[in-house]
C-alpha distance (Angstrom), angle and dihedral (degrees) to the residues before:
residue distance angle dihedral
X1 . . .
X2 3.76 . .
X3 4.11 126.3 .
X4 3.57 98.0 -97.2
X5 3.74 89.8 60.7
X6 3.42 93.7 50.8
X7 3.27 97.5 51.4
X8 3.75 97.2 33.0
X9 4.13 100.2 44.2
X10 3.27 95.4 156.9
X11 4.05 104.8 47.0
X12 3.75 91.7 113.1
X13 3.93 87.0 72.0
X14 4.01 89.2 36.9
X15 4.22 128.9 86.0
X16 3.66 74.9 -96.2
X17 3.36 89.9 88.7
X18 3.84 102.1 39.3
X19 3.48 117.9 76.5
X20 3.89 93.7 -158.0
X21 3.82 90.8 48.2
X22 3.92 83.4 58.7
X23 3.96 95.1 -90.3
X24 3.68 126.8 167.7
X25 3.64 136.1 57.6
X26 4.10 101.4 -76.6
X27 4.31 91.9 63.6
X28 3.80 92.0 28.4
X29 4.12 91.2 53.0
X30 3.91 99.1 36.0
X31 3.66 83.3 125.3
X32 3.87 97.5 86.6
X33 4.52 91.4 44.1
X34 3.64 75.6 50.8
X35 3.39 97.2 56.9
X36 3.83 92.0 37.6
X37 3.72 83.9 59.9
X38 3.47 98.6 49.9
X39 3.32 96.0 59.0
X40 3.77 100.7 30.9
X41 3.60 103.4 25.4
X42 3.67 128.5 -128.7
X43 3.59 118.3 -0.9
X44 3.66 132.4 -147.9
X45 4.01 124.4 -146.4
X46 3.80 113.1 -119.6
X47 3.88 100.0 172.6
X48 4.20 135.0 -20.1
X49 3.73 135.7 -161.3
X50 3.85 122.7 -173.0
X51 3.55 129.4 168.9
X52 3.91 133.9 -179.4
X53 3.99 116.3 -112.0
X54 4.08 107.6 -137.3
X55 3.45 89.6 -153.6
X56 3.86 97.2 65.9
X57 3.37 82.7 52.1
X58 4.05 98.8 -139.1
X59 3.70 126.1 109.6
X60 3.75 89.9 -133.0
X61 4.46 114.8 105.6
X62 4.11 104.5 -84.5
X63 3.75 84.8 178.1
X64 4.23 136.4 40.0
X65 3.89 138.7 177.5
X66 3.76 109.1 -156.6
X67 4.16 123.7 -170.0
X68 4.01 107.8 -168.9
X69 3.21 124.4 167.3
X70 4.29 128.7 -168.1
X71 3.32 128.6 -112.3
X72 3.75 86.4 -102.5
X73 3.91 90.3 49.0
X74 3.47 102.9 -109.8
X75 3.57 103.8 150.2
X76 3.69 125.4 -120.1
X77 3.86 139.4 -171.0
X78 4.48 133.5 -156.8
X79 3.88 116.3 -169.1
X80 3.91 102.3 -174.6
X81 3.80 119.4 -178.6
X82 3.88 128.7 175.3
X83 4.24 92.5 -175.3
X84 3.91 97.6 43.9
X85 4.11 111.0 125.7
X86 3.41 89.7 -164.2
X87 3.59 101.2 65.3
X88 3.69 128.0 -155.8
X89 3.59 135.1 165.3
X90 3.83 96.3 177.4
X91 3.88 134.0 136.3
X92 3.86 132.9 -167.4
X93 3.48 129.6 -149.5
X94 4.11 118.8 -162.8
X95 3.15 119.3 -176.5
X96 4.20 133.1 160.4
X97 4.53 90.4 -95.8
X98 3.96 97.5 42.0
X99 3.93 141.8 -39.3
X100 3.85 119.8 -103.2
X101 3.79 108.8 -148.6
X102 4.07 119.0 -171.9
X103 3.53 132.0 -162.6
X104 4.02 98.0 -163.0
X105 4.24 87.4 178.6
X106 4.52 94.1 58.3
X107 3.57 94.4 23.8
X108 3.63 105.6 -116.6
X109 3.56 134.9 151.2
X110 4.04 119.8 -162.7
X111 3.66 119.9 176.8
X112 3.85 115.9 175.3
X113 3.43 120.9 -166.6
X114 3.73 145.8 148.9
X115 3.81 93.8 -64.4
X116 4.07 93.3 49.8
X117 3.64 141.5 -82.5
X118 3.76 116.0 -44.0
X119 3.57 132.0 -164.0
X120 3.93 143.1 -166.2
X121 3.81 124.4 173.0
X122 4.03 127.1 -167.2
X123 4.09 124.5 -163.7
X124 3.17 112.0 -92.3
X125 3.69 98.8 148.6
X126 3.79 89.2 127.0
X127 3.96 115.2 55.1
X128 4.12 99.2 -138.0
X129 3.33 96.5 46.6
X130 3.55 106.4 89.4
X131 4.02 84.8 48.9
X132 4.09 87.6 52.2
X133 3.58 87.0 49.9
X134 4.11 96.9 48.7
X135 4.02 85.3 43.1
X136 3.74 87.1 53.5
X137 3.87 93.7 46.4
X138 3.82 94.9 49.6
X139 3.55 92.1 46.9
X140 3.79 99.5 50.5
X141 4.53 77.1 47.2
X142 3.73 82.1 62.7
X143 4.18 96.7 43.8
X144 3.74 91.1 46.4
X145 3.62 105.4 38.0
X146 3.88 88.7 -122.4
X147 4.08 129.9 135.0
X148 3.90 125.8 -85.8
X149 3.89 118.3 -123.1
X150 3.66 84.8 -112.9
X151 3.76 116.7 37.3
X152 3.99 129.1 -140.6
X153 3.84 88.0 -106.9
X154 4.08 94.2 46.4
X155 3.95 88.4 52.3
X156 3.88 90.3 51.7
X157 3.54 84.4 54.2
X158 3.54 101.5 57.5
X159 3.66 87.6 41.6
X160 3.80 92.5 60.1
X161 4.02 88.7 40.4
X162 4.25 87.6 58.1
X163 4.24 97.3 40.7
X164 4.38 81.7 44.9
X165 3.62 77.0 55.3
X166 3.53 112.5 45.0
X167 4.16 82.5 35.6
X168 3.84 86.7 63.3
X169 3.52 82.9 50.4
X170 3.49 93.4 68.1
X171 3.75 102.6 29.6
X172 4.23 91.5 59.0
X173 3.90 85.0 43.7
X174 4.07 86.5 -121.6
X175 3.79 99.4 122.9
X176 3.48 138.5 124.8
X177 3.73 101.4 -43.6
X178 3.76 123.6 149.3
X179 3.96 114.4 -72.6
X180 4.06 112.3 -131.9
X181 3.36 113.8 -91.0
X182 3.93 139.4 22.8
């Protein structure tokens, strides 16, 4: 049994499951190509692999390989598993002054750079909460009149970066087909 199962028992009766209902791991984890872009900006597929995970018992993608690259070219890489019992929602940044690395599950921020290692940690001691707190945000955007984090036009992009995705999928004939073994 992996983490998003326990914390997700029923996602066999959720979109989760349902690829047209947005199912699978490359819509349900948009979060970290939305992050990517964030920081980056938009992000262009290079190649995909998914591949259904007969344990979750779903036809949906439980597992994806994504190659992005930048507009500038620097090259970027997504690993997104549903069934992984070591879970990790990290990402790395390396870059030519320092590498950011983030650890989006305890909270943690490292950057290390010429001057030393850095570090910056948020509570996340209860799993919701940073949803609760990005609910909150977007609806004091709509009381005030002021922007979200993440714009209408940003979200559309990441959108477009996950279907590129789960299109190259398809095209490359590397999508969700049934992983060896039971």
């Amino acid at each position: 049994m992996s983490l998003f199962t326990i914390r997700r028992p029923d996602y066999r009766n959720t979109y989760f499951a349902t690829a047209a209902m947005g199912g699978g791991v490359v819509l349900d984890l948009s979060h970290e190509p939305n992050y990517i872009e964030w920081l980056a900006g938009p992000l262009q597929v290079v190649a995909c692999g998914t591949a259904v995970i007969p344990a979750l018992h779903v036809d949906t993608e439980g597992v994806a390989d994504v190659i992005l690259r930048t507009t500038d070219w620097a090259p970027v890489s997504v690993h997104l598993h549903a069934y992984d019992r070591n879970c990790r929602r990290e990402f790395q940044v390396v870059a030519a002054e320092g590498t950011v690395h983030a650890d989006l599950i305890t909270g943690e921020l490292t950057l290390h750079g010429r001057s030393g290692k850095h570090q910056w940690s948020d509570d996340v001691t209860e799993r919701d909460s940073l949803y609760r707190r990005q609910a909150k945000l977007f609806l004091r955007c709509i009381d005030e009149g002021g922007p979200p984090r993440c714009s209408g036009e940003d979200a559309l992009q990441t959108l477009r970066t996950c279907l590129d995705a789960l299109e190259s999928a398809r095209c490359k004939g590397l999508e969700a087909g049934s992983t060896t073994g039971k």
